[in-house]
Structures are given as structure tokens and as C-alpha cells.
Steps between C-alpha positions, in 0.01 A plus 500: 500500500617839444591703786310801586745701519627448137126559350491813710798586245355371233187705558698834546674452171206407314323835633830708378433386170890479420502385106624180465890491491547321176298751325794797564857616417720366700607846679150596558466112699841598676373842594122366627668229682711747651192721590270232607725255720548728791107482570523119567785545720527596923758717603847423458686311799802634655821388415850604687598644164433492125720676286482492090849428265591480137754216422657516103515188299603458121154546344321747804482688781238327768386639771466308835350543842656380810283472832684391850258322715436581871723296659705474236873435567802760408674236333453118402078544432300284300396643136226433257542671163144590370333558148167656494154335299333672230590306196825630373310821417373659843584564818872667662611449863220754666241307346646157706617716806274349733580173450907559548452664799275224608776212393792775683326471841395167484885394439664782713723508137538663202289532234643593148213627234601482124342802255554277211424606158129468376379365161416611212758733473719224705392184402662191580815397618527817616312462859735198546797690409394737760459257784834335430649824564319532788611217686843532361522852662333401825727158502823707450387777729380310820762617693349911422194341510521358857362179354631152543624401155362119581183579595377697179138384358269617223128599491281610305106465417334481166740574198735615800452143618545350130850735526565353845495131390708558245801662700499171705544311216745718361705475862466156475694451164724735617413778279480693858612526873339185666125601639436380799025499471265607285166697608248446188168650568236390194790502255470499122699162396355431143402740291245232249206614723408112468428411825161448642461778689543779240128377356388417863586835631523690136251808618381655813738442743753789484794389275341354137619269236465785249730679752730268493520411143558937431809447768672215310436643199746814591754311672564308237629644169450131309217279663809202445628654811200327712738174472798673662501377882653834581153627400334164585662335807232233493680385164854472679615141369620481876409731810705233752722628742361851429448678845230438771170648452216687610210480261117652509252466325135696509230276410251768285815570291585418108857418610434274776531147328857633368608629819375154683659286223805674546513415887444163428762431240759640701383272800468201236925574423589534816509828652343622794157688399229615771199548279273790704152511299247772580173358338307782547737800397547641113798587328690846705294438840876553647481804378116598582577548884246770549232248473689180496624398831647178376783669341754586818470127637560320169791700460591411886460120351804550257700712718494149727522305248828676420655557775298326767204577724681748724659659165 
């Protein structure tokens, strides 16, 4: 069933009358999502500090965020490098704020937030090439950082999610500094749209196939890319030996048979997976904390899952 408090979200957008995203440019969808996220989420928790950088790699400049738990250590503190939802074409780290600070708290760590370039006028690799660099610079600069180099994990939740999963594989191959957990809240992990629940949950609940199909469709500058694991993780001919995982799923959601299937291939090769469904959330509710009082203690779930119950 539902939950209440999603419909109640539901409702309100419905009433706003917000055109459906698929039907607009993809600056005017970055600039209502911009405008229209706020609304759905409670005030921002407090942090010991946040403070914003720019690190240079060959092909950009990308801006990061950096929040220091309370109770975060000077030196020698856990870190989760984070890359925000909204398809490869929305969203930037004030639009995922909450949910760092939430993840900073809960781990008395570090929190690293990637501003990775956005399709169309991105499209892929180039949020991968971003996130490499990101962990490369956070890997090299633990020390500045205050972070213990062997306790650095990645997170993410939708396409941030899909981004997420893929860094773990790439650490795994060695393409990057070993990872020590990945955090992947309703992740994208095959972009076919196949799966059951994009027809089961295709309208009225939030996120839409339609949606969906418009995001691929500008991340991906030849639709032959959808068989690339590094835009597909599901497709991986291996995900063994990748790092330990934290994976949910909401059950009114067009992603959530991808994001489950991914959970349980990793547990079928052998690594350590706790699968955390929500069967009555939608796609974002993480981010819908305003109305959605689910969000803070499903994040509080992967925080333990991470690092343990006391963080």
C-alpha cells in the first residue's frame, strides 16, 4: 500500500500542475527542479562545517562540497563521496544537501559531494570521468582532508546511485583507490527500462517511465551505449569482489526491480549486500523530508550498514 505520506506529495504536485518533465528543454527541467525541490524539503540539519571547492582535472573543473559531521574527528574520519539523483541532467549539491548532512552526522565523518557535469551538453562518460576524479582527489588528499584513506565509500541515489555502482566496480579492477562500501539508494543499473516495474509503476507515482526514457535519452549520445556496464552496471560480466553494499529500493517506483536485481546479483557472487526495501515509498522520498518522515531513518540504515550501528 502506498504510504500516506507519499500521496500527500503526490496530491500537492498534481494541484501545482508542473508540466510533465519530458515535455521541456532540458534547462527549463533543471531550472523547475531547482525551483520546486526546496518545497518538499524540511530545514537543513546542522553540520560542524560545510565548505564548497573546485578541484581541476584534464577535461573540467568540478565543483565539490565537503561537510564535517558533528563529532567528526580532526584527523583519521570516515568518508563517503556522494553524487546527487536527477538523471544525469538535474540536480547540483544544494539540491542533495539534506541528505549529506544527514549521512555527515549519522557517521560523525566526512561527506564529499561531486557537482558532476550534467547531460545533454555533458553526456556520457563524462559524469564518470568526473567521479574518478573525485575519488582520486579525495584518495590522494585524505591526509588535508582529515579522512582515513581506508575507510573511503561511495553513495549515491538514482543516476547518482547508477554513478556510485560504477566507481566500485571501477576500484575493484583497479581503475581507482580501493573503496571500502557502497550506499545505493533506488539506483539506475540498466538503462533497457525492461523490467517489470517500469509498466507496473509507469504513471502516477512521482518518477514515470516517460521520465525515464527522456533521461537516458540525453545521457547517452548513441542508444549502443545502454550495453556499456559503466552506464549499465547490471550488465557487468562480473560484479564479484566489488565492495559491500547498501541497497534500497521504493516499492511504487519504475526503477525498483533494477535496483532489487542489482542487490541480489551482487549477493548471488558473493559480496556482502543488505537489501533495505521501503514498499510503500516512490522514487526521491529521501529527498521529500517535509512530508516524508521515512527519509532520515533509512539513511540511518546505511550509515549502519556502513560503518556499524553506533556509526
Amino acid at each position: 500500500m502506498l504510504s500516506p505520506e507519499a500521496q500527500t506529495v503526490l496530491d500537492l504536485v498534481a494541484a501545482s500542475g508542473a508540466p510533465r518533465i519530458e515535455t521541456l528543454a532540458p534547462a527549463e527541467a533543471q531550472r523547475q527542479f531547482l525551483e520546486n525541490l526546496p518545497a518538499l524539503q524540511g530545514e537543513p540539519e546542522a553540520v560542524r562545517e560545510v565548505r564548497d571547492l573546485v578541484i581541476a582535472s584534464p577535461a573540467a573543473e568540478i565543483p565539490l562540497r565537503v561537510y564535517r559531521g558533528t563529532g567528526c574527528p580532526e584527523s583519521g574520519a570516515p568518508c563517503l563521496v556522494y553524487f546527487h539523483g536527477g538523471g544525469w541532467v538535474l540536480g547540483n549539491c544544494d539540491t542533495h544537501d539534506t541528505i549529506c548532512r544527514w549521512i555527515a552526522n549519522l557517521s560523525q565523518g566526512v561527506v564529499v559531494s561531486v557537482d558532476y557535469r550534467l547531460a545533454p551538453e555533458h553526456p556520457f562518460p563524462a559524469a564518470i570521468e568526473d567521479a574518478m576524479a573525485a575519488i582520486r582527489h579525495v584518495a590522494t588528499r585524505a591526509e588535508a582532508l582529515g579522512i582515513d584513506r581506508d575507510s573511503i565509500a561511495v553513495g549515491g541515489d538514482s543516476a547518482g546511485g547508477n554513478i556510485a555502482a560504477v566507481m566500485a566496480l571501477l576500484a575493484r579492477d583497479g581503475a581507482l583507490p580501493p573503496l571500502d562500501f557502497q550506499i545505493l539508494f533506488y539506483p539506475v543499473t540498466d538503462v533497457s527500462a525492461s523490467q517489470d516495474s517500469y509498466t507496473s509503476c509507469a504513471e502516477g507515482y512521482g518518477l514515470t517511465t516517460a521520465a525515464m526514457r527522456w533521461y537516458h535519452g540525453l545521457y547517452l549520445s548513441d542508444p549502443a551505449q545502454a550495453a556499456d556496464w559503466r552506464v549499465s552496471p547490471l550488465r557487468a560480466p562480473s560484479l564479484a569482489d566489488v565492495a559491500a553494499a547498501f541497497v534500497l529500493t521504493a516499492g511504487y517506483d519504475p526503477l525498483h526491480d533494477e535496483a532489487r536485481d542489482y542487490a541480489v546479483r551482487l549477493r548471488a557472487e558473493g559480496v556482502s549486500v543488505q537489501l533495505d526495501e521501503n514498499p510503500g515509498q516512490i522514487h526521491g522520498f529521501l529527498s521529500m523530508d517535509r512530508f516524508i518522515r521515512a527519509g532520515r531513518p533509512a539513511v540511518a540504515r546505511a550509515v549502519a550498514a556502513w560503518l556499524g550501528p553506533s556509526g
